[in-house]
Biopython code that builds the backbone (N, CA, C, O; Angstrom):
import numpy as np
from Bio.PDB.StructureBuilder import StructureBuilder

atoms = [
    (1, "UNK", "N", (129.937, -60.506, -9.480)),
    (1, "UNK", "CA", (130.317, -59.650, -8.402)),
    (1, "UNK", "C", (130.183, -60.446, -7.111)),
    (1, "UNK", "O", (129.221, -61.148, -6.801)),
    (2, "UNK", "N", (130.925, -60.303, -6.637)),
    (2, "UNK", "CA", (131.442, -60.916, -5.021)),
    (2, "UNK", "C", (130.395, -60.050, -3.913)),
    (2, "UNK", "O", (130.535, -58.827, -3.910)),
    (3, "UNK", "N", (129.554, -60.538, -3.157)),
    (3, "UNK", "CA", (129.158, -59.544, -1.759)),
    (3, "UNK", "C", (130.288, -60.268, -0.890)),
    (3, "UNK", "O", (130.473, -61.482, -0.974)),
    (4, "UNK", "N", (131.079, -59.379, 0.008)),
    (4, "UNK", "CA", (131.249, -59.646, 1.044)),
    (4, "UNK", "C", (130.665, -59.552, 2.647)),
    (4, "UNK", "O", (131.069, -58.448, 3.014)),
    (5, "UNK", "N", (130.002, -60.094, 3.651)),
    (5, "UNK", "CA", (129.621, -59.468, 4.638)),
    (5, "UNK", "C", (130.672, -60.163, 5.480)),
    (5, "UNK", "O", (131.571, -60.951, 5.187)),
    (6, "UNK", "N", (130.182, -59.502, 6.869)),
    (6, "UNK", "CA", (130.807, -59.504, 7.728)),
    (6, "UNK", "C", (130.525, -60.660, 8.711)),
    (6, "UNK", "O", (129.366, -60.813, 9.098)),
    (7, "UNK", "N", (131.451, -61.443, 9.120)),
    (7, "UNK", "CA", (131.313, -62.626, 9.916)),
    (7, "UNK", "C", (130.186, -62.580, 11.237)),
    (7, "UNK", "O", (129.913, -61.449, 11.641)),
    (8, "UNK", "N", (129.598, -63.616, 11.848)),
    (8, "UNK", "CA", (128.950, -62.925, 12.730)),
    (8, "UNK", "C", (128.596, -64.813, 13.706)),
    (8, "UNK", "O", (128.655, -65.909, 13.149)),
    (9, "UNK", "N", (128.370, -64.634, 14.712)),
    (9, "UNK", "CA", (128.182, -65.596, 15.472)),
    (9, "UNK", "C", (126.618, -66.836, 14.615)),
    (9, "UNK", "O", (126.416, -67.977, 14.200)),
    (10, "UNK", "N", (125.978, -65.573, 14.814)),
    (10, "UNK", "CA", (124.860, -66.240, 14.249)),
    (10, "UNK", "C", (123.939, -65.145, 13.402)),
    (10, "UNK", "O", (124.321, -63.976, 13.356)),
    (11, "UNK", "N", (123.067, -65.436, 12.926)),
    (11, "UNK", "CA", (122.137, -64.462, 12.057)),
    (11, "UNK", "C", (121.101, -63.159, 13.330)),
    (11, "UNK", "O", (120.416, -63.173, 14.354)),
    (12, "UNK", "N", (121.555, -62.400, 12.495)),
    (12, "UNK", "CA", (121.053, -61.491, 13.553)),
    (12, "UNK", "C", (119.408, -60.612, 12.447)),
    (12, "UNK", "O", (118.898, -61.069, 11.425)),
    (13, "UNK", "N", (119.005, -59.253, 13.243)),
    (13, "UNK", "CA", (117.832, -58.913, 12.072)),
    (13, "UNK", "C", (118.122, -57.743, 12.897)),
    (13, "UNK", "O", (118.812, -57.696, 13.916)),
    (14, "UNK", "N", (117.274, -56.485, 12.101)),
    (14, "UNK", "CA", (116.947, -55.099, 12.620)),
    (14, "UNK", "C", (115.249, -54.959, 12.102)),
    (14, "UNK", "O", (114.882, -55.327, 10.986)),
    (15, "UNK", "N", (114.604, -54.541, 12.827)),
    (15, "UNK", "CA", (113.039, -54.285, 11.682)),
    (15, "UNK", "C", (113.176, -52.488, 12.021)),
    (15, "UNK", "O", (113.571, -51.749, 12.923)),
    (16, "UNK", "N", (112.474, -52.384, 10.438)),
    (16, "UNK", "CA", (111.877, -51.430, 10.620)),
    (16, "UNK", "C", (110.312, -51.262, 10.539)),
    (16, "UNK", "O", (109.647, -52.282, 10.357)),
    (17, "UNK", "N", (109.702, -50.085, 10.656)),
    (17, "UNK", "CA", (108.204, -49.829, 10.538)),
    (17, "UNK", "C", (107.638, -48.366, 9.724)),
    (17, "UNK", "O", (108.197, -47.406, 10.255)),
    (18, "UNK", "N", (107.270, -48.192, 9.284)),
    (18, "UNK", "CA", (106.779, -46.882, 8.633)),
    (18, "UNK", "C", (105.463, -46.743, 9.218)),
    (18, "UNK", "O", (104.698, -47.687, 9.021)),
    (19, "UNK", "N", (104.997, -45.665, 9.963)),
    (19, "UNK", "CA", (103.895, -45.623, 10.281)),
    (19, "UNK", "C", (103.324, -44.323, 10.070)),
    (19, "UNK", "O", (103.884, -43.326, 10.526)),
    (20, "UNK", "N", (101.937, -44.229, 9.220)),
    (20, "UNK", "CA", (101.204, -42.591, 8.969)),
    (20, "UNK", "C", (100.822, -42.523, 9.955)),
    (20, "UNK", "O", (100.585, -43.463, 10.714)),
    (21, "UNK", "N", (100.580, -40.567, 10.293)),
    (21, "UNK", "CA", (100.217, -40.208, 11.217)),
    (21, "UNK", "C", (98.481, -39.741, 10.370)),
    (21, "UNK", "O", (98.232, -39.229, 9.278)),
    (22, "UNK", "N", (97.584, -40.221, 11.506)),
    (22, "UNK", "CA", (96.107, -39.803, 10.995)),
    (22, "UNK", "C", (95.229, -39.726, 12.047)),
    (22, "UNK", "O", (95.070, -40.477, 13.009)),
    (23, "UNK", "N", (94.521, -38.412, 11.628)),
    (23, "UNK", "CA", (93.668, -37.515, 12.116)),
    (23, "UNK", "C", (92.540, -38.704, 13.037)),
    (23, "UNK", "O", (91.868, -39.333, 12.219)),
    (24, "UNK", "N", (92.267, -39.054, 14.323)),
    (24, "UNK", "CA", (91.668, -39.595, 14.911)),
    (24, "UNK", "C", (90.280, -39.949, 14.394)),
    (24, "UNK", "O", (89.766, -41.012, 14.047)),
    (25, "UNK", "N", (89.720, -38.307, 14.485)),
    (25, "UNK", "CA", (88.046, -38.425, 13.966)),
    (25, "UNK", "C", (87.997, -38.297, 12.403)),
    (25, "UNK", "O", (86.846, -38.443, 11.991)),
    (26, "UNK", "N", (88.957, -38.055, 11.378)),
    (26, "UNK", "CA", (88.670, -38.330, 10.582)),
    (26, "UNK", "C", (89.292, -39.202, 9.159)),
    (26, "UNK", "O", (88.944, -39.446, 8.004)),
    (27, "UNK", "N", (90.161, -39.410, 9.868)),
    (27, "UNK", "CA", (91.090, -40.608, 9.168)),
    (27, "UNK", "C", (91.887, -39.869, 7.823)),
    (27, "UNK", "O", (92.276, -40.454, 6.812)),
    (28, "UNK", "N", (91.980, -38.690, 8.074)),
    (28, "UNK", "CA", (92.867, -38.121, 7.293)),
    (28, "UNK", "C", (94.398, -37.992, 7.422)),
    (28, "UNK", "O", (94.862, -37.890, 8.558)),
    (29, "UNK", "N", (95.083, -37.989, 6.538)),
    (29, "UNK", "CA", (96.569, -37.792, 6.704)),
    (29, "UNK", "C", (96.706, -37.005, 7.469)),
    (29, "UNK", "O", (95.611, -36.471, 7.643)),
    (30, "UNK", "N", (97.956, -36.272, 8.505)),
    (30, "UNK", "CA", (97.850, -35.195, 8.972)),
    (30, "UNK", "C", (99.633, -35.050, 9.136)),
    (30, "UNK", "O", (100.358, -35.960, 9.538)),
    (31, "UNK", "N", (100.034, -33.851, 8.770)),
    (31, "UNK", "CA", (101.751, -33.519, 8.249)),
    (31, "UNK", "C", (101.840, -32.847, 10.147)),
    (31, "UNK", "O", (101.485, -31.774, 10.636)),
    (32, "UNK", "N", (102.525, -34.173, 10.798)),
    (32, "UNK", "CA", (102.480, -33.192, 12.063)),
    (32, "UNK", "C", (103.937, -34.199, 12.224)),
    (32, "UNK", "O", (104.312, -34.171, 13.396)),
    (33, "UNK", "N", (105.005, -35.237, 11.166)),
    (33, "UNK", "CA", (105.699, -35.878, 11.393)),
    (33, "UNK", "C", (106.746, -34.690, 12.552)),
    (33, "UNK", "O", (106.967, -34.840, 13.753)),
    (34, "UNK", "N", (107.140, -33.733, 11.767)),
    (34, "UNK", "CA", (108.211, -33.330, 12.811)),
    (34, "UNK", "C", (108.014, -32.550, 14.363)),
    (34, "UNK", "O", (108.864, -32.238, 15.197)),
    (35, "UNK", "N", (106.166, -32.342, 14.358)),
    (35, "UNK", "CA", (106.001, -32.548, 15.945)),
    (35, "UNK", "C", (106.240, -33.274, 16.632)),
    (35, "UNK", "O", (106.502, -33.040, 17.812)),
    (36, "UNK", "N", (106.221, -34.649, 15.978)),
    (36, "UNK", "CA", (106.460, -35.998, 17.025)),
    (36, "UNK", "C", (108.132, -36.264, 17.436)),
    (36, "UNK", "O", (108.669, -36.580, 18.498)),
    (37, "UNK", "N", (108.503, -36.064, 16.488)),
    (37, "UNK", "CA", (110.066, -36.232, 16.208)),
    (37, "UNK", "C", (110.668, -35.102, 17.113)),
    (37, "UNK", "O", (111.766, -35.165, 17.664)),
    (38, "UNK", "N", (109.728, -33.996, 17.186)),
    (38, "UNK", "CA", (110.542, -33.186, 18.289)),
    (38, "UNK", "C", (110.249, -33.629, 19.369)),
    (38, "UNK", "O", (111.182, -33.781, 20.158)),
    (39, "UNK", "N", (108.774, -34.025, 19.840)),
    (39, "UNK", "CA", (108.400, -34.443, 21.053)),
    (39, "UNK", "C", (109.617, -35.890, 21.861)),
    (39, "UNK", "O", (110.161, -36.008, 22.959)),
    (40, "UNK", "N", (109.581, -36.710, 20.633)),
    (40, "UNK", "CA", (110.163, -37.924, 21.369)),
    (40, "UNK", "C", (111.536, -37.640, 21.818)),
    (40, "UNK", "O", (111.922, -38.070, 22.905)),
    (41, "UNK", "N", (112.457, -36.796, 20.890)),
    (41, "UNK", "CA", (113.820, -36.735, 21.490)),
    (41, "UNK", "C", (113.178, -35.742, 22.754)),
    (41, "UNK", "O", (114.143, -35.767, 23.517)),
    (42, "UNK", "N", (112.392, -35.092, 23.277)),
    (42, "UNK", "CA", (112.802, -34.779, 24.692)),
    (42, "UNK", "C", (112.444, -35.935, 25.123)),
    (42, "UNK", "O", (113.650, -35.741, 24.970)),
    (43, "UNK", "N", (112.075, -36.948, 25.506)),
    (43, "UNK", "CA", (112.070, -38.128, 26.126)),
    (43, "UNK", "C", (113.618, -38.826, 26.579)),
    (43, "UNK", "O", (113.760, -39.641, 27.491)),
    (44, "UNK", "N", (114.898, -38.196, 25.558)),
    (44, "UNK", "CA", (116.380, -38.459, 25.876)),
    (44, "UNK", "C", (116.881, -37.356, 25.931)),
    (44, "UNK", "O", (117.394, -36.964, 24.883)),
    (45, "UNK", "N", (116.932, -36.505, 27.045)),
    (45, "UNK", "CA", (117.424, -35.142, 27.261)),
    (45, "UNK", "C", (119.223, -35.368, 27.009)),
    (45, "UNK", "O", (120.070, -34.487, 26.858)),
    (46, "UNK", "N", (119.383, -36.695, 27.030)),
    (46, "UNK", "CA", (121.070, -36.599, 26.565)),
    (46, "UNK", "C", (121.664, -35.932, 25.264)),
    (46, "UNK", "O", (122.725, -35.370, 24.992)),
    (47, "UNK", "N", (120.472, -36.254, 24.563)),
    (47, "UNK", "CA", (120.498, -36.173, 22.631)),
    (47, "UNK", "C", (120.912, -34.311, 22.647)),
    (47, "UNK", "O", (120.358, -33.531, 23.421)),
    (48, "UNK", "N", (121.968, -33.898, 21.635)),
    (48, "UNK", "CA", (121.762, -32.449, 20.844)),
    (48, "UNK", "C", (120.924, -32.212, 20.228)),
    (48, "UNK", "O", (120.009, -33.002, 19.992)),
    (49, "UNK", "N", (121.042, -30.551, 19.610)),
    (49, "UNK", "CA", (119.881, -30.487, 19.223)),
    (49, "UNK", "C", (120.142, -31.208, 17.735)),
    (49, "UNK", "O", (119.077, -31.348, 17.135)),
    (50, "UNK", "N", (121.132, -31.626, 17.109)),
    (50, "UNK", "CA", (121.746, -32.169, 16.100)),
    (50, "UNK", "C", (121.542, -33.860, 15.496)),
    (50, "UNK", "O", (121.813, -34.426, 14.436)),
    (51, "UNK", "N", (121.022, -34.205, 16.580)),
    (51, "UNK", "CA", (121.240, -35.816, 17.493)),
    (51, "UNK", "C", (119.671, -35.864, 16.542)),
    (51, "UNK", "O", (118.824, -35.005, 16.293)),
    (52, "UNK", "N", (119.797, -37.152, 16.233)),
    (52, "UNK", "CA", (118.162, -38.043, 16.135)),
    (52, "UNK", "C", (118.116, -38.475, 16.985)),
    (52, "UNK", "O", (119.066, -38.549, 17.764)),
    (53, "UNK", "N", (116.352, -39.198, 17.286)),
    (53, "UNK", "CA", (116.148, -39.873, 17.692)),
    (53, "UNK", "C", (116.745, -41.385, 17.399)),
    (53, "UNK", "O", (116.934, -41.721, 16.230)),
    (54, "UNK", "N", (116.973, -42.087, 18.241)),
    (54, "UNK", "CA", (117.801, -43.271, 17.714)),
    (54, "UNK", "C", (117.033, -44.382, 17.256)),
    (54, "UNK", "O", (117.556, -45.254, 16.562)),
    (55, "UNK", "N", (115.577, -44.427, 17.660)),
    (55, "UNK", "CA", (114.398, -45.205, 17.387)),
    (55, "UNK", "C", (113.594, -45.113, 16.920)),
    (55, "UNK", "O", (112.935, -46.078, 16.534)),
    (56, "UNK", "N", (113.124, -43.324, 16.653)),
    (56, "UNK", "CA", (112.105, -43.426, 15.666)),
    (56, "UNK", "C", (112.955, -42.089, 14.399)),
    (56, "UNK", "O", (113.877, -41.410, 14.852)),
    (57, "UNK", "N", (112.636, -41.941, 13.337)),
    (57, "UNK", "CA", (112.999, -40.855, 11.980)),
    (57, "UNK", "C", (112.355, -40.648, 11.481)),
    (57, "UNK", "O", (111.246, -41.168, 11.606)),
    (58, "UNK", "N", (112.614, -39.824, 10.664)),
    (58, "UNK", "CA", (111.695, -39.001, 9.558)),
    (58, "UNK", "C", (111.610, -39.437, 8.415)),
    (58, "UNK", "O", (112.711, -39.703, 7.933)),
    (59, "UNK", "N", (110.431, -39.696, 7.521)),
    (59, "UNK", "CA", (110.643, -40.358, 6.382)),
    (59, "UNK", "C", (110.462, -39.303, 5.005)),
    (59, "UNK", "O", (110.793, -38.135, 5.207)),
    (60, "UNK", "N", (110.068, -39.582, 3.927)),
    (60, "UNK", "CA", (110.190, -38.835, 3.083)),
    (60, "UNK", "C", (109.264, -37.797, 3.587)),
    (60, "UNK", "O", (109.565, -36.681, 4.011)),
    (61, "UNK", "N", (107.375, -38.662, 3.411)),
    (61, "UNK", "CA", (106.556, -37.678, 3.827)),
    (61, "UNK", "C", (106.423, -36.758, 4.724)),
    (61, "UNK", "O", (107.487, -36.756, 5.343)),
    (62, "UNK", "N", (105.657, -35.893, 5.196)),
    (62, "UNK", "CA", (105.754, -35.472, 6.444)),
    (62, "UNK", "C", (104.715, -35.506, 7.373)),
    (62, "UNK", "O", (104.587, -34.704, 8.298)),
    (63, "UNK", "N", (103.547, -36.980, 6.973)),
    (63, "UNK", "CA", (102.773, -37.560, 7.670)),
    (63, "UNK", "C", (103.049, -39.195, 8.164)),
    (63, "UNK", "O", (102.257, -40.047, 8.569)),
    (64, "UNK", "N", (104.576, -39.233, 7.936)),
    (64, "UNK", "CA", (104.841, -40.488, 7.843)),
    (64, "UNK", "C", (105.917, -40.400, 9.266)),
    (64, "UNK", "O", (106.266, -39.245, 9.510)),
    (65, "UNK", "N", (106.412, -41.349, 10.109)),
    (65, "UNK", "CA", (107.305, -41.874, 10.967)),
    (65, "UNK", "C", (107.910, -43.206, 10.110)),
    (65, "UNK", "O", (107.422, -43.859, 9.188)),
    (66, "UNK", "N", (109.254, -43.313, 10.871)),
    (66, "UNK", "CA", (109.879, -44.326, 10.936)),
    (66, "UNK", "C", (110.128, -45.014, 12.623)),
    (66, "UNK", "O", (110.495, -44.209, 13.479)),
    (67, "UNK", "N", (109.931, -46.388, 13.008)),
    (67, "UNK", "CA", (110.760, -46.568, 13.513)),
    (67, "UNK", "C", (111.543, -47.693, 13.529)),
    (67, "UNK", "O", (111.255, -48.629, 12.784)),
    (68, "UNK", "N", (112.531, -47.749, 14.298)),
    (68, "UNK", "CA", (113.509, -48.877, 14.134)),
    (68, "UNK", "C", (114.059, -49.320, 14.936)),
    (68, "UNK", "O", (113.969, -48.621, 15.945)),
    (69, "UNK", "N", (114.895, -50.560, 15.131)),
    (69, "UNK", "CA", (115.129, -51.459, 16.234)),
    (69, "UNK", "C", (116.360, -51.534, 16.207)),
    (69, "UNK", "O", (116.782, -51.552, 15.051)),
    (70, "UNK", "N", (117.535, -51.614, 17.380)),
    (70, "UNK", "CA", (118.474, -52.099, 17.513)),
    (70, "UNK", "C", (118.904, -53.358, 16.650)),
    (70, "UNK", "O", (118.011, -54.159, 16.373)),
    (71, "UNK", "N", (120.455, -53.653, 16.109)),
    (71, "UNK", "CA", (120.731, -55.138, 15.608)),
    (71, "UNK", "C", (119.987, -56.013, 16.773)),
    (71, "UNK", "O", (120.230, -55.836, 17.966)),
    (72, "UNK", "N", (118.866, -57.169, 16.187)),
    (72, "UNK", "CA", (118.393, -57.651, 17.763)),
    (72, "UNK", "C", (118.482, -59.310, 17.203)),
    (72, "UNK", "O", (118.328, -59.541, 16.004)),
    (73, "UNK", "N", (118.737, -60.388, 18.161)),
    (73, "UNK", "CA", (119.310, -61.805, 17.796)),
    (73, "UNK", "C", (117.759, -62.553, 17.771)),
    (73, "UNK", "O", (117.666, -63.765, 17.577)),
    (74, "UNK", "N", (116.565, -61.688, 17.988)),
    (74, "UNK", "CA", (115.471, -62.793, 17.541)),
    (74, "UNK", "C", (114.373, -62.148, 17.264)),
    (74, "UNK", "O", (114.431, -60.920, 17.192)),
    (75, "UNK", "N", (113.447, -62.656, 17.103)),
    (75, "UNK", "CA", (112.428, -61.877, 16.366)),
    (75, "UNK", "C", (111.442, -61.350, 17.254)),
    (75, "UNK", "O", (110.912, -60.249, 17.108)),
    (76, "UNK", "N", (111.156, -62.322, 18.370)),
    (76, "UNK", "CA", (110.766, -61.490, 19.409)),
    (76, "UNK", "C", (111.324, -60.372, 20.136)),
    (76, "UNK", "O", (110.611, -59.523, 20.671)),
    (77, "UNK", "N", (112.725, -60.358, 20.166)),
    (77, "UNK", "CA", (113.129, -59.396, 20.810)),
    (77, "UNK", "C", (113.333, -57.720, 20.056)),
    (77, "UNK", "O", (113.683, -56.614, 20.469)),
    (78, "UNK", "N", (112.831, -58.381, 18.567)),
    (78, "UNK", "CA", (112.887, -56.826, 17.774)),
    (78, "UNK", "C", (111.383, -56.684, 17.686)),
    (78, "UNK", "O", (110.944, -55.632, 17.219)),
    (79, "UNK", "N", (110.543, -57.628, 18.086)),
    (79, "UNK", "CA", (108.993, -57.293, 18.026)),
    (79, "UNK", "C", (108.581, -55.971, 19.608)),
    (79, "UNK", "O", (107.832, -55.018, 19.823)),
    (80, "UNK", "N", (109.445, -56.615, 20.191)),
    (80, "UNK", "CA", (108.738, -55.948, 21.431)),
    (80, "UNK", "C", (109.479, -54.792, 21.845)),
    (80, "UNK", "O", (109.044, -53.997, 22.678)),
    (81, "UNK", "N", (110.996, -54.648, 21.070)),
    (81, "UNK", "CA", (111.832, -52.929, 20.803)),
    (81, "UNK", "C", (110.164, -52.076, 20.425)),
    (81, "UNK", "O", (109.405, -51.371, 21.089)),
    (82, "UNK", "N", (110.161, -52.739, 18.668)),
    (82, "UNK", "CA", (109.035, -51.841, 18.204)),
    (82, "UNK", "C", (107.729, -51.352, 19.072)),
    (82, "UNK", "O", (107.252, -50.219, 19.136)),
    (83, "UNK", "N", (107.307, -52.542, 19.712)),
    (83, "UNK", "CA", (106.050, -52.047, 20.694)),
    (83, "UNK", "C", (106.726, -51.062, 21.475)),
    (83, "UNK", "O", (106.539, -49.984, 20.912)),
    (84, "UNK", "N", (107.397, -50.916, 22.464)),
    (84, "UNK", "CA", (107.950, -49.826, 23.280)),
    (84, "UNK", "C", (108.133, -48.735, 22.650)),
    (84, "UNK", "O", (107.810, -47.722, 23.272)),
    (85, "UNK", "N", (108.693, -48.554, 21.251)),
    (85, "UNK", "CA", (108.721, -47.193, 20.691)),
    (85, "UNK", "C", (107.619, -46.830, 20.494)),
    (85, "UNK", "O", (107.120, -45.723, 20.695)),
    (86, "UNK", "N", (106.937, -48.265, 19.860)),
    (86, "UNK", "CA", (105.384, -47.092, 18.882)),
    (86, "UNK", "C", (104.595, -46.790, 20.205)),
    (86, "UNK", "O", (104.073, -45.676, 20.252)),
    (87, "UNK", "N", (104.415, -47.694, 21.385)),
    (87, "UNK", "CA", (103.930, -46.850, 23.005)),
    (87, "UNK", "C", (104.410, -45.317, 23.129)),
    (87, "UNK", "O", (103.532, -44.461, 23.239)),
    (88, "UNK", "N", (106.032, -44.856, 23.112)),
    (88, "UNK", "CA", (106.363, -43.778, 23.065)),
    (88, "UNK", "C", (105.939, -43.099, 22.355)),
    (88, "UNK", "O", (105.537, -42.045, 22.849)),
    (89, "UNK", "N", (105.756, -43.282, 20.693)),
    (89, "UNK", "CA", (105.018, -42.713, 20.104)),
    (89, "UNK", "C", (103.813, -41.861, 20.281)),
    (89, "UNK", "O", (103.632, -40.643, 20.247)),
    (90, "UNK", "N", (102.885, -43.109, 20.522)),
    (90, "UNK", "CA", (101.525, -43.251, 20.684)),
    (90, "UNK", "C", (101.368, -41.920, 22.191)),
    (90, "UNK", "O", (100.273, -41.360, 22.205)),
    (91, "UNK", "N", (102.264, -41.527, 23.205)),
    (91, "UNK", "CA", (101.716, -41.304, 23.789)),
    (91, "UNK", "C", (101.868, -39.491, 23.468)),
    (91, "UNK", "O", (101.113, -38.578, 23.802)),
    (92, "UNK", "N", (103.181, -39.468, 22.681)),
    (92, "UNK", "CA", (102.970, -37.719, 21.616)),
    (92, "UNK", "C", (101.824, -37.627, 20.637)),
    (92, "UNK", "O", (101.398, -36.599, 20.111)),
    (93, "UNK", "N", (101.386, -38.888, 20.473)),
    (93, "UNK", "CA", (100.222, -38.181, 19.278)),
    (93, "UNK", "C", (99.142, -37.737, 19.997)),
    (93, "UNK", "O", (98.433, -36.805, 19.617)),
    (94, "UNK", "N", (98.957, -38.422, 21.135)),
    (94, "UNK", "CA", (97.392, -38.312, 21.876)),
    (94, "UNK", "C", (97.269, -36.939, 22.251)),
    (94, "UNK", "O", (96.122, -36.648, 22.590)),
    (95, "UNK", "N", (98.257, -35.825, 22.305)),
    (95, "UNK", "CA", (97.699, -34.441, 22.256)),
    (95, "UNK", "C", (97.092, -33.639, 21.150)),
    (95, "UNK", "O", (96.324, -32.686, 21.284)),
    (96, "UNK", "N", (97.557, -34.176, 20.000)),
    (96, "UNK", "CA", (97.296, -34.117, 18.709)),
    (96, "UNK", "C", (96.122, -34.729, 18.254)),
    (96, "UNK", "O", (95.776, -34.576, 17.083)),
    (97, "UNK", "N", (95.570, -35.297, 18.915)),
    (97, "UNK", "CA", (94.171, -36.354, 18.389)),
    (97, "UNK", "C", (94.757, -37.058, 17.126)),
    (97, "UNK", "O", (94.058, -36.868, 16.131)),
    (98, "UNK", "N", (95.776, -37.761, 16.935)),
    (98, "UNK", "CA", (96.579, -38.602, 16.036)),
    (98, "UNK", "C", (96.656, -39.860, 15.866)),
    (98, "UNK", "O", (97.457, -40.143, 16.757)),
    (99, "UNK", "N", (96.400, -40.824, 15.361)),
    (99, "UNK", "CA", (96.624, -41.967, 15.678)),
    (99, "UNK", "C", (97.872, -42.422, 14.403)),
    (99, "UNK", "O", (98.019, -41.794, 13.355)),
    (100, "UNK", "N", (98.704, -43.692, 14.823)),
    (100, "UNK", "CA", (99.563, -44.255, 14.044)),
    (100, "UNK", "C", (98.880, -45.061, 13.159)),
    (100, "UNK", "O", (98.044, -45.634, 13.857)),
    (101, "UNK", "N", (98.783, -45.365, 12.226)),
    (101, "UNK", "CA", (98.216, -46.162, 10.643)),
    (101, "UNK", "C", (99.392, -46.802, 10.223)),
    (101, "UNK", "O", (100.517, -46.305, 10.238)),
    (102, "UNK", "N", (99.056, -48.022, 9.815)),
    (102, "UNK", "CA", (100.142, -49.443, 8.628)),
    (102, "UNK", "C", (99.273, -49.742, 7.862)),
    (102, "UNK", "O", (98.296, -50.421, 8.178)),
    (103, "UNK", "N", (99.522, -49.219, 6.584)),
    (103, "UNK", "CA", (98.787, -50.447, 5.636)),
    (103, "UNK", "C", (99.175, -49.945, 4.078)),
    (103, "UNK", "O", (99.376, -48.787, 3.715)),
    (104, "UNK", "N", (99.210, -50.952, 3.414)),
    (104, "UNK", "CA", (99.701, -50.604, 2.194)),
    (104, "UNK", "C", (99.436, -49.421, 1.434)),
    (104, "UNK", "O", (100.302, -48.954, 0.694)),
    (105, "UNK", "N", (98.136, -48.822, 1.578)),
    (105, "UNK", "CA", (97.860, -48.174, 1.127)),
    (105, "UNK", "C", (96.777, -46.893, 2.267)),
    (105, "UNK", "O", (96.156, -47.278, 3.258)),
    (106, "UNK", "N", (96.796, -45.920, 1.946)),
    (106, "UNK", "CA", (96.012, -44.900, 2.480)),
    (106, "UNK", "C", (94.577, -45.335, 2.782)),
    (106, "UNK", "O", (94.606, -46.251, 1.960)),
    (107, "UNK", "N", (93.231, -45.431, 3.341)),
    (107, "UNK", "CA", (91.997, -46.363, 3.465)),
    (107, "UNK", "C", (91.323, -45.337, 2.266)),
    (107, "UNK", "O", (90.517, -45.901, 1.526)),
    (108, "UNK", "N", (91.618, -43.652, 1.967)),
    (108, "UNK", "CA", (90.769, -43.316, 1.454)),
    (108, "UNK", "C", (91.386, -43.414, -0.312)),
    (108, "UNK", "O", (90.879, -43.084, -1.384)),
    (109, "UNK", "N", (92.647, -44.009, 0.051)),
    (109, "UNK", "CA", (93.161, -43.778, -2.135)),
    (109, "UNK", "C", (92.562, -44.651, -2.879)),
    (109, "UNK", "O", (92.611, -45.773, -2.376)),
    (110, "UNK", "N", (92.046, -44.604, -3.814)),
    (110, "UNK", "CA", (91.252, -44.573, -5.021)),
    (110, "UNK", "C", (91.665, -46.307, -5.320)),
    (110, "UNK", "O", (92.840, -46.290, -5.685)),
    (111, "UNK", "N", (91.243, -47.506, -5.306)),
    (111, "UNK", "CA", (91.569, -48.600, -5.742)),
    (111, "UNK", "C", (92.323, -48.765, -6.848)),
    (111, "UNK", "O", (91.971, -48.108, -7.827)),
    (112, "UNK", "N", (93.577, -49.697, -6.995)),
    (112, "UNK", "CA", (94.229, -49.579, -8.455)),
    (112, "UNK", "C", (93.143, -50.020, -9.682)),
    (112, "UNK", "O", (92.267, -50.837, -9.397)),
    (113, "UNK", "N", (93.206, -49.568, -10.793)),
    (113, "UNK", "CA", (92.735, -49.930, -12.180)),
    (113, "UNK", "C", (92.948, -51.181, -12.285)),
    (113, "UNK", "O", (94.062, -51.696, -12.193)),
    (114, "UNK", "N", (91.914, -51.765, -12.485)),
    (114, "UNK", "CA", (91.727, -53.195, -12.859)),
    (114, "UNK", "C", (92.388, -53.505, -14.648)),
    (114, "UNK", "O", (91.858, -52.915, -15.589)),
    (115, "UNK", "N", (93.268, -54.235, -14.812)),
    (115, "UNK", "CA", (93.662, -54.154, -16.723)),
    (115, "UNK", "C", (92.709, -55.492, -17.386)),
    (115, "UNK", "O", (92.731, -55.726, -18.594)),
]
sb = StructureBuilder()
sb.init_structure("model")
sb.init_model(0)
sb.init_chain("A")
sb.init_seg("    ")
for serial, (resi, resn, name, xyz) in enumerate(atoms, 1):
    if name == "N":
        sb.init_residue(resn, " ", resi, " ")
    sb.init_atom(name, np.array(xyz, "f"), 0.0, 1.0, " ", f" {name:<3s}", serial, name[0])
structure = sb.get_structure()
């Protein structure tokens, strides 16, 4: 099978990020994804009510965020998209006593079985 892509000047990238939302004082999950998601689109009063956010989404969970970066031509310049969103972020959770979490795994899930 053949991929075709599309021609392009030079190599470009997009990142994304998945980030849990968790309970400040107690490091628990907390399902407040589509508070935030409502909070940030008022930050672009242009958006419908139909409209995403263009930078951050909803992921499966509903303690989970997405966000994501414009096509961007370097790696710094999609590093520091992400900082500006997860700032936006960061500043809807702080009514929530919320903080954003990355890591492979949850801190409190059960270690995998050793074979």
């Amino acid at each position: 099978m053949e991929l075709t892509f599309a021609q392009s000047e030079r190599a470009t990238l997009g990142i994304e990020w998945e980030l849990a939302l968790v309970d400040r004082q107690t490091g628990d999950l907390r399902s407040v994804a589509q508070r935030i998601l409502e909070a940030v689109r008022t930050d672009m009063p242009h958006l419908t009510d139909e409209d995403e956010h263009p930078y951050v989404k909803q992921e499966l969970l509903l303690n989970t965020v997405e966000l994501i970066t414009d096509v961007c031509g370097t790696v710094g310049e999609g590093v520091e998209q992400l900082r500006e969103t997860a700032r936006n972020v960061m500043r809807h959770c702080e009514p929530l006593d919320v903080e954003l979490y990355c890591q492979g795994s949850h801190p409190f899930a059960p270690p995998p079985s050793s074979r």
